[in-house]
C-alpha positions as CSV (number, residue, x, y, z in Angstrom):
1,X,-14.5,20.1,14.7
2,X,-16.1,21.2,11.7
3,X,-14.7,23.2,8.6
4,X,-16.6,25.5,6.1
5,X,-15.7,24.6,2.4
6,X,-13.0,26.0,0.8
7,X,-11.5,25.8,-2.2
8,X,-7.7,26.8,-3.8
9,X,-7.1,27.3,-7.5
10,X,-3.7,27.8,-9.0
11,X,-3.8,29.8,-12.5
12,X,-2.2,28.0,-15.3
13,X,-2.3,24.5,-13.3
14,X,-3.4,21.4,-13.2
15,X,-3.1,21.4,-9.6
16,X,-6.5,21.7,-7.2
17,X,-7.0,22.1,-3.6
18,X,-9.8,21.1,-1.8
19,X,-10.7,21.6,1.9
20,X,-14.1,19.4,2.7
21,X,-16.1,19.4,6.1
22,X,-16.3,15.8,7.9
23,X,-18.3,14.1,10.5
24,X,-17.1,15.2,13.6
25,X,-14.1,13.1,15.0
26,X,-14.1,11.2,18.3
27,X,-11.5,13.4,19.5
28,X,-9.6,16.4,18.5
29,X,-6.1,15.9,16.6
30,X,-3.4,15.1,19.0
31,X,-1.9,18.5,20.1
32,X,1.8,17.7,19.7
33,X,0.5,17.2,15.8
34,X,1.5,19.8,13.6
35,X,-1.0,21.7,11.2
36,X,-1.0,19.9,7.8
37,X,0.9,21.9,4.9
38,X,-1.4,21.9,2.2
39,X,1.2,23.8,0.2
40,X,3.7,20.6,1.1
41,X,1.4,18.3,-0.6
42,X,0.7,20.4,-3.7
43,X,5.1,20.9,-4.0
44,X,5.6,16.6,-3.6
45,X,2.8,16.2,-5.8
46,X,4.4,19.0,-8.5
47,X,7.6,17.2,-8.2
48,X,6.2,13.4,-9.1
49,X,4.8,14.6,-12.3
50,X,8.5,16.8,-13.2
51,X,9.8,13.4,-12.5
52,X,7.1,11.2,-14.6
53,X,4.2,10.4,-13.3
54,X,1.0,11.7,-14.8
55,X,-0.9,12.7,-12.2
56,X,-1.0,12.3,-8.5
57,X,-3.8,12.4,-5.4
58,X,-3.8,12.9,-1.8
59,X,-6.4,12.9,0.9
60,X,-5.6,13.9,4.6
61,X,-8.5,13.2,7.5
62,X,-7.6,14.9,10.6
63,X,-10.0,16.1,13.4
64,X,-13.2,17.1,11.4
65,X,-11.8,18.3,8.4
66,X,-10.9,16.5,4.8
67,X,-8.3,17.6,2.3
68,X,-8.0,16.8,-1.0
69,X,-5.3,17.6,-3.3
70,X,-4.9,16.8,-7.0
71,X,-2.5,17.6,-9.8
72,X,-2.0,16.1,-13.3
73,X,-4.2,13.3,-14.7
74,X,-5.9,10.4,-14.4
75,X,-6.5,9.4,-18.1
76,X,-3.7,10.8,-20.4
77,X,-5.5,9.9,-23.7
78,X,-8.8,11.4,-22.6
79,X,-6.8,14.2,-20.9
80,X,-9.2,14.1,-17.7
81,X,-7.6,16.0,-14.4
82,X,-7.2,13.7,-11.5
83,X,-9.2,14.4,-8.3
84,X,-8.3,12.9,-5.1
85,X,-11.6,10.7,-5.1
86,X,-10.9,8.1,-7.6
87,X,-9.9,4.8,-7.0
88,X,-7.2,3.0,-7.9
89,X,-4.9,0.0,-7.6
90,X,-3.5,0.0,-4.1
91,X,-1.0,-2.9,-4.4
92,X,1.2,-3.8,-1.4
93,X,-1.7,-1.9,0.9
94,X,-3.8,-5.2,0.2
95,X,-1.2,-6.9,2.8
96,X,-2.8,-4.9,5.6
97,X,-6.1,-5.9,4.9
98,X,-5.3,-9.7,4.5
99,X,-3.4,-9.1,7.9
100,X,-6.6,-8.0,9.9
101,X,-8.4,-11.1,8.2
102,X,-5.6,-13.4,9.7
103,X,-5.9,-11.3,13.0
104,X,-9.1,-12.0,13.4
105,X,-8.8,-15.5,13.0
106,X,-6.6,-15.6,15.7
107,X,-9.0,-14.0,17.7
108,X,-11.4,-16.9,16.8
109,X,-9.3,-19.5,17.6
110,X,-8.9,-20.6,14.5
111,X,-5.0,-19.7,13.8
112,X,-1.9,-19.8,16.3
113,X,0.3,-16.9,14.9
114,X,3.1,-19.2,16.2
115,X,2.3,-22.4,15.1
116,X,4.0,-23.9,11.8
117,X,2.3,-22.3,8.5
118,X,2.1,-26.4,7.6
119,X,-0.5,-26.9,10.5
120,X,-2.7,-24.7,7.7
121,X,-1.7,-25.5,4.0
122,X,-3.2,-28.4,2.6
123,X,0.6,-28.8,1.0
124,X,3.6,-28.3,2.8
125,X,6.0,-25.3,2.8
126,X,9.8,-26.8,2.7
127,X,10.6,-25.6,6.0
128,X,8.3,-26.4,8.7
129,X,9.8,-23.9,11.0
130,X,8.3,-21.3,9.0
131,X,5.3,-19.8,11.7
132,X,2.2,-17.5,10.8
133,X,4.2,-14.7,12.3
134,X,7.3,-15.6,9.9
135,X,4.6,-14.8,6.9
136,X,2.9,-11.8,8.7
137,X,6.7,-10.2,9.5
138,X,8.8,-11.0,6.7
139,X,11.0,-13.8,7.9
140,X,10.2,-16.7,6.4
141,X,12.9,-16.6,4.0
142,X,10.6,-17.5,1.4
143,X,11.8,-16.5,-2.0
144,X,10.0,-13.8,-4.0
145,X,8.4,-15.2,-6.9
146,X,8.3,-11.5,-8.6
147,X,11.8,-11.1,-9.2
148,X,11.7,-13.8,-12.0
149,X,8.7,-12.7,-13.0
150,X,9.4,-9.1,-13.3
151,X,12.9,-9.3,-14.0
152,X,12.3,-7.3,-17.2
153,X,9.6,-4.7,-16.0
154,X,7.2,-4.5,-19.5
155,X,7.7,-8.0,-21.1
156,X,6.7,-9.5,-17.6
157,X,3.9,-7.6,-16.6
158,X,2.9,-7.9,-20.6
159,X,3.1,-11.8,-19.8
160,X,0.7,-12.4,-16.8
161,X,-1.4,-9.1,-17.3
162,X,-5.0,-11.7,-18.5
163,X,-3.2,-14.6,-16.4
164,X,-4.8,-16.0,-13.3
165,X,-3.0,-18.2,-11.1
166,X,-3.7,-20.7,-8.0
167,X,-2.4,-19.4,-5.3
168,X,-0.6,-23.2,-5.0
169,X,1.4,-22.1,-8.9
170,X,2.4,-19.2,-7.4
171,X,4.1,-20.7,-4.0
172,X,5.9,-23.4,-6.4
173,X,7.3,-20.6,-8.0
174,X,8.8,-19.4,-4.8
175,X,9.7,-23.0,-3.6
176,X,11.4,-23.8,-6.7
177,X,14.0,-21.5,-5.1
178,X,16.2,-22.2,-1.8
179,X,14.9,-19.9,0.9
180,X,17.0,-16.7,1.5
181,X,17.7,-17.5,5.0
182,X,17.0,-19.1,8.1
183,X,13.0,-18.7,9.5
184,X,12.8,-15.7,12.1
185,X,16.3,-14.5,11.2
186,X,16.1,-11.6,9.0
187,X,13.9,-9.0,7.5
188,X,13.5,-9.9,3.7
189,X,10.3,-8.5,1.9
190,X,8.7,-11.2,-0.1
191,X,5.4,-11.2,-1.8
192,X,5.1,-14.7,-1.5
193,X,4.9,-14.5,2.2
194,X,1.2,-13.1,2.0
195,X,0.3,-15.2,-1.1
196,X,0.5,-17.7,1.6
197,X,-1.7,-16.3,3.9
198,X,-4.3,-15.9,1.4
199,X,-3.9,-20.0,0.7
200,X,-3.8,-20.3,4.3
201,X,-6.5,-18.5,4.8
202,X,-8.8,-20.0,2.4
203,X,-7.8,-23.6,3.6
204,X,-8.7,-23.1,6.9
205,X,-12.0,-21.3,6.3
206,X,-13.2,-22.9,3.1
207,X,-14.5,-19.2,2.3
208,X,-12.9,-17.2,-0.7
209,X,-11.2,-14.0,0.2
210,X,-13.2,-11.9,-2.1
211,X,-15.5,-13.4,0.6
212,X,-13.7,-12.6,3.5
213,X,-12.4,-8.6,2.7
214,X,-16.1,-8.2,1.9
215,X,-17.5,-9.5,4.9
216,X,-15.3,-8.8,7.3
217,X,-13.4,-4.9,6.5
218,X,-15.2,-3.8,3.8
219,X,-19.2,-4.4,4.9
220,X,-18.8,-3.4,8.3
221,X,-16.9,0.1,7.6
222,X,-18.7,1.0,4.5
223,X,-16.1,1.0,2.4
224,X,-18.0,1.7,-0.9
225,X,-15.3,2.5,-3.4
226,X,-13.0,-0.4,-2.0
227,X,-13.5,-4.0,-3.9
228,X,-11.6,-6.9,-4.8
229,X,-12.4,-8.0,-8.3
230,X,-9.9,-10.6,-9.0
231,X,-9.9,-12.2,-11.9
232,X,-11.4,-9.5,-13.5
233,X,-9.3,-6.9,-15.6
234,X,-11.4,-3.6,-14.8
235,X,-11.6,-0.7,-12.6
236,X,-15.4,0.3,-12.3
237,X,-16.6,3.7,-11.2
238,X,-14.0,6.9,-11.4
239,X,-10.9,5.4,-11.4
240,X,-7.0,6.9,-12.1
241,X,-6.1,4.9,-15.0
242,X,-2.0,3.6,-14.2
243,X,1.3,3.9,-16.4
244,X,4.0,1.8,-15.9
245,X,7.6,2.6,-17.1
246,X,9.7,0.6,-19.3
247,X,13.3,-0.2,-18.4
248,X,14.1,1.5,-21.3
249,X,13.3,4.9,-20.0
250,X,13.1,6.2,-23.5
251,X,9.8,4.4,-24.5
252,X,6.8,5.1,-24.0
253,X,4.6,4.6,-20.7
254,X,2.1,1.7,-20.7
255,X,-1.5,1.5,-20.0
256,X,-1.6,-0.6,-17.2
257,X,-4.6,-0.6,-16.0
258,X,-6.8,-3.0,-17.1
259,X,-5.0,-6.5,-15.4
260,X,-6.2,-9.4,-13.0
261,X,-3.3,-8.9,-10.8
262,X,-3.3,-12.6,-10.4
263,X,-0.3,-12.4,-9.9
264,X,-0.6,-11.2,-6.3
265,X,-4.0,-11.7,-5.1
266,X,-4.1,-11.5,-1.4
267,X,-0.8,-9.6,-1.8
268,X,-1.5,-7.1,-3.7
269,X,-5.2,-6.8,-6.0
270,X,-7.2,-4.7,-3.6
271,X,-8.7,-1.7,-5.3
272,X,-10.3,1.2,-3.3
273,X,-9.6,5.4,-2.9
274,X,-8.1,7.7,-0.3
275,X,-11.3,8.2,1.7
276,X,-11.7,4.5,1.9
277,X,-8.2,3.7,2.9
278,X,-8.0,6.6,5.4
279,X,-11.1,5.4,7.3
280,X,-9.6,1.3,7.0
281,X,-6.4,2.2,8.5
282,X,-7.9,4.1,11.7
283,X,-10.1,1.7,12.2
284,X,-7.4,-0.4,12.2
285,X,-5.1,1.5,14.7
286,X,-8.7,2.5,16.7
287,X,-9.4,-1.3,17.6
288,X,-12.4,-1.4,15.4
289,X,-11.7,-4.4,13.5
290,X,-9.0,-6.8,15.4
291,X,-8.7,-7.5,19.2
292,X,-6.7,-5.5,21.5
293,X,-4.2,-8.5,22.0
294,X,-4.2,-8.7,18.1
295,X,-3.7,-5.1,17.1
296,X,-0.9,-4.8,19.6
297,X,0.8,-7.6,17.7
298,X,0.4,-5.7,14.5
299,X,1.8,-2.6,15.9
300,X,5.1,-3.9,17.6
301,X,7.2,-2.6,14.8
302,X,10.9,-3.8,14.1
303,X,13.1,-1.6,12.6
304,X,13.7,-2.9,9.1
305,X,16.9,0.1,8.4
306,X,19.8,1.2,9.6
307,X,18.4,4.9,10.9
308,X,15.5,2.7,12.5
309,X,13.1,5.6,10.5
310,X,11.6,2.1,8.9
311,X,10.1,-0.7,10.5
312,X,7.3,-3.1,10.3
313,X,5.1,-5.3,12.6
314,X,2.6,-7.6,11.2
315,X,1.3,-6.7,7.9
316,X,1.7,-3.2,9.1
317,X,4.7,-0.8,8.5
318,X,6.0,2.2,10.1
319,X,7.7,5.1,9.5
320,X,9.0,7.8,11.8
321,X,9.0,11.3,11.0
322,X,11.2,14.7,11.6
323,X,8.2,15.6,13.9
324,X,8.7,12.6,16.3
325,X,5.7,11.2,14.8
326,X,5.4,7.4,14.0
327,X,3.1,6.5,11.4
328,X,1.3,3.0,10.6
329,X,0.0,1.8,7.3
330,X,1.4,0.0,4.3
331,X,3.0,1.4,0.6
332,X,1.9,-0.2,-2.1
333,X,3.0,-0.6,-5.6
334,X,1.4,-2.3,-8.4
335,X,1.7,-1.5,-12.2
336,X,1.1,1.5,-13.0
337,X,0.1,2.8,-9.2
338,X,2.4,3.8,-6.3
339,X,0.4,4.3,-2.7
340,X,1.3,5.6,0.7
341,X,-1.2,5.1,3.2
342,X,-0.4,5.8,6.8
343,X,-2.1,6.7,9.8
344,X,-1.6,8.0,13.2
345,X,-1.2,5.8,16.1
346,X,-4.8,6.9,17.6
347,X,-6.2,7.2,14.4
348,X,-6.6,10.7,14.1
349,X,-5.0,12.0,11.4
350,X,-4.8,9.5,8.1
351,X,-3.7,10.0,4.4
352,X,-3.5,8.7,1.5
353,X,-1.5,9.3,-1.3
354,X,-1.5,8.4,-5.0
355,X,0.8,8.3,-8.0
356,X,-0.3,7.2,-11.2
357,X,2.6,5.1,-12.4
358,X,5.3,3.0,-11.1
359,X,8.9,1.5,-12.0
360,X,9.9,5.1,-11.4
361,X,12.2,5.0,-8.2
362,X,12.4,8.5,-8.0
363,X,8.1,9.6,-8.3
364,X,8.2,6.7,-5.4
365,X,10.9,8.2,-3.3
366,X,9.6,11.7,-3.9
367,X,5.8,10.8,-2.8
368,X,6.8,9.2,0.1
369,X,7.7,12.8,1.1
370,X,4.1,13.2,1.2
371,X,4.5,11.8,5.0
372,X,5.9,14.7,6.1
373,X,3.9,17.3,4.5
374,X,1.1,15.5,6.0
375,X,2.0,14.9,9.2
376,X,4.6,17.5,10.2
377,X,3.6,20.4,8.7
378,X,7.0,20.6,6.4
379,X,7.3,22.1,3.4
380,X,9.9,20.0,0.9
381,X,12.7,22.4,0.2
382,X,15.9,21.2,-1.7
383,X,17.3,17.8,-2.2
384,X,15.2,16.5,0.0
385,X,11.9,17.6,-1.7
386,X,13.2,16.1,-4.3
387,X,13.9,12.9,-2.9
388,X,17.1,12.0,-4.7
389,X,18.1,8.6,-5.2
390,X,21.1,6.8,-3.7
391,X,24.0,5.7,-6.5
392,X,23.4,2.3,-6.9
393,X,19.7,2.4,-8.4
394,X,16.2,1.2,-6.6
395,X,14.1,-1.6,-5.6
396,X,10.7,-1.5,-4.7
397,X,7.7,-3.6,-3.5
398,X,7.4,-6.1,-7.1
399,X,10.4,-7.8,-7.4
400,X,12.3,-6.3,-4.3
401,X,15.7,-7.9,-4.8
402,X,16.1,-6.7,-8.8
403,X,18.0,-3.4,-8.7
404,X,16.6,-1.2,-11.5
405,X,18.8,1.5,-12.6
C-alpha cells in the first residue's frame, strides 16, 4: 500500500501534519485495526504543551504509509519548530533493546533466563535466588538506586549530569538497601534491575554494550539515527533539545540535554527517533531479531494493575486499549524527554511518541493518550483527553517509588 504525499497546515499554529509514502509492508494493516486519527494526535500533542511541555512528536507506520505530527519546539532559545524526525533521549525504551541483547544470548547458549543472576556477575547479588528472568520482569526486589538519587528532581540530576559511573557503583547503591521483597514475588519497577543486565551482559561476553546494540540491533536494521554515546554529553544530528521541571513548579525549566546518563546506561541512555524506534519494535514483535522461543518469552505479559490494561513480559510492556487492541513496546523517561513507543502484536502498525520534558506527571499521562489516537482511531474528548491525575500525586520511570506532587 502506497500513499501520495500530503501535507496539513494549521493557521496560527505551531502544529504540522505530515502524511509520507513508505516501502510497501509485508502485509496490509490488520482489518479489525481502526483508521489512525491524525486529528487525535494533533489534540494529545496540543494538550502536553497547555500542560508544559515545549514541544512534542509522533510518528505512526502502518501498512505503507508514515505519519508525522509535530507541534511546539524543539530548541526554546533558538525557537526552532519540532518535526517528528529528530532524535532524542529515549530513556526507559533502552530496556527493550538490552532485553533482545540478553535474548539472544539465550539463544546462544550463553545465558539460562532461569539460572541465578550470580552464575553471571563477577560479584555477587545479596540474594542468590534472584534469576535472569527476576531482572528481565521486575522481581528481583532489587532496590531502585534513583529514588535517592533523584529524591529532589533538579539538585540530583544537577549532581550526576558529567558523572560516569561503573555499572558495579551503581548496584552498591542499590545493595546498600534491603530488597523490597521476596525474588519472583511481586511487580516492583527498578532501574537497577537492567543496570544488572548490562554488567551481566558485559561479564559474560567481555564485549562493551555500545558494542553489542551496535552490532547486534542497530547494524542489522539500519537504524541510522539510533546511537549509544555514553559517556558522552551530546546529541549529534537534529535532535529535540529536553527540559526538565523543577519541584518547585514555579522555576524555570532546565536544559537538560546535554548529560552522560551514566546514571542508567543499559537502562536508560539509548538515543534514536520515531522512525528508528518504529522499525526496532516490529522487528522485534516480527521475529527479526530474537528466536521464536525467545520472543514468546518477551511477550507473555503479566498484568502489572488492577484493571489488567498494564502489564509487562520481559523488558517489554503492554498496554490494552478501548479498541481491544494490545500494544508492546516500552515508555521511557529520562530528563528532559518522555517516550511511548509501542507496536502491534504483528508488527504492523508502530508509533512513537515524543515529549520534550519530563517531571511533569500530567504531559506524561496526557501523551500516553497518544495510544489510542494511534491505534483506535479515538479522538481525546473531556477528562480523559486530558488525562487527569489521580489525588495523591505521580511516580514515573526515575525514581518510581518518590511521589511527586
Amino acid at each position: 500500500m502506497r500513499l501520495k504525499n500530503a501535507g496539513l497546515a494549521l493557521a496560527g499554529s505551531a502544529m504540522v501534519v505530515a502524511l509520507a509514502t513508505a516501502s510497501p509492508a509485508v502485509a496490509d494493516t490488520p482489518p479489525t485495526l481502526p483508521d489512525p486519527s491524525l486529528t487525535g494526535v494533533l489534540a494529545v500533542q496540543k494538550q502536553a504543551l497547555a500542560a508544559g511541555a515545549p514541544g512534542a512528536l509522533t510518528r505512526i507506520d502502518s501498512g505503507g504509509a508514515g505519519y508525522r505530527i509535530a507541534v511546539g519546539k524543539a530548541d526554546r532559545a533558538a525557537g526552532t519548530a519540532m518535526d517528528a524526525d529528530r532524535r532524542f533521549r529515549v530513556g526507559s525504551v533502552s530496556k527493550t533493546f538490552t532485553a533482545v541483547v540478553l535474548m539472544q544470548l539465550v539463544t546462544e547458549g550463553r545465558v539460562d533466563l532461569d539460572a541465578p543472576a550470580n552464575d553471571y556477575l563477577p560479584r555477587a547479588l545479596p540474594d542468590d535466588r534472584i534469576t535472569v528472568r527476576h531482572l528481565l520482569n521486575h522481581r528481583s526486589g532489587l532496590w531502585d538506586y534513583t529514588n535517592d538519587m533523584f529524591q529532589h528532581t533538579v539538585p540530583g540530576f544537577e549532581a550526576v549530569r558529567n558523572k560516569v559511573f561503573t555499572y558495579q557503583e551503581l548496584i552498591d547503591l542499590s545493595v546498600a538497601h534491603a530488597t523490597t521483597g521476596e525474588p519472583g514475588a511481586a511487580y516492583g519497577y527498578s532501574n537497577t534491575n537492567f543496570v544488572v543486565l548490562g554488567r551481566l551482559i558485559e561479564h559474560v561476553t567481555g564485549v562493551p554494550m555500545a558494542t553489542h546494540y551496535e552490532q547486534r540491533i542497530f547494524e542489522p536494521l539500519g537504524l541510522t539515527n539510533t546511537s549509544y554515546v555514553h559517556p558522552r554529553t551530546t546529541l549529534t544530528g537534529s535532535h529535540a533539545r529536553g527540559y526538565v521541571r523543577d519541584d518547585d513548579t514555579a522555576l524555570p525549566l532546565v536544559d537538560s540535554t546535554e548529560q552522560t546518563v551514566s546514571w542508567a546506561q543499559s537502562a536508560g541512555a539509548v538515543i534514536s527517533n520515531s522512525e528508528d524506534l518504529n522499525r526496532f519494535l516490529a522487528a522485534v514483535v516480527s521475529g527479526e531479531l530474537v528466536a521464536t522461543e525467545q520472543l514468546r518469552e518477551m511477550m507473555s505479559l503479566v498484568p502489572v494493575n488492577a484493571d489488567g490494561t498494564q502489564s509487562y513480559g520481559l523488558g517489554l510492556r503492554g498496554r490494552k486499549l478501548s479498541c481491544g487492541v494490545t500494544v508492546y513496546g516500552h515508555t521511557g523517561t529520562v530528563q528532559g524527554y518522555y517516550t511511548y513507543a509501542f507496536t502491534t502484536a504483528d508488527g504492523e502498525r508502530s508509533m512513537s511518541s515524543m515529549a520534550n520534558t519530563s517531571n511533569n506527571g500530567t504531559v506524561n499521562s496526557i501523551l500516553g493518550t497518544t495510544l489510542e489516537a494511534a491505534f483506535c482511531g479515538t479522538e481525546p474528548t473531556g477528562t480523559s483527553a486530558r488525562a487527569r491525575l489521580a489525588d495523591g500525586g505521580f511516580a514515573e520511570e526515575v525514581a518510581p517509588q518518590v511521589v511527586r506532587d
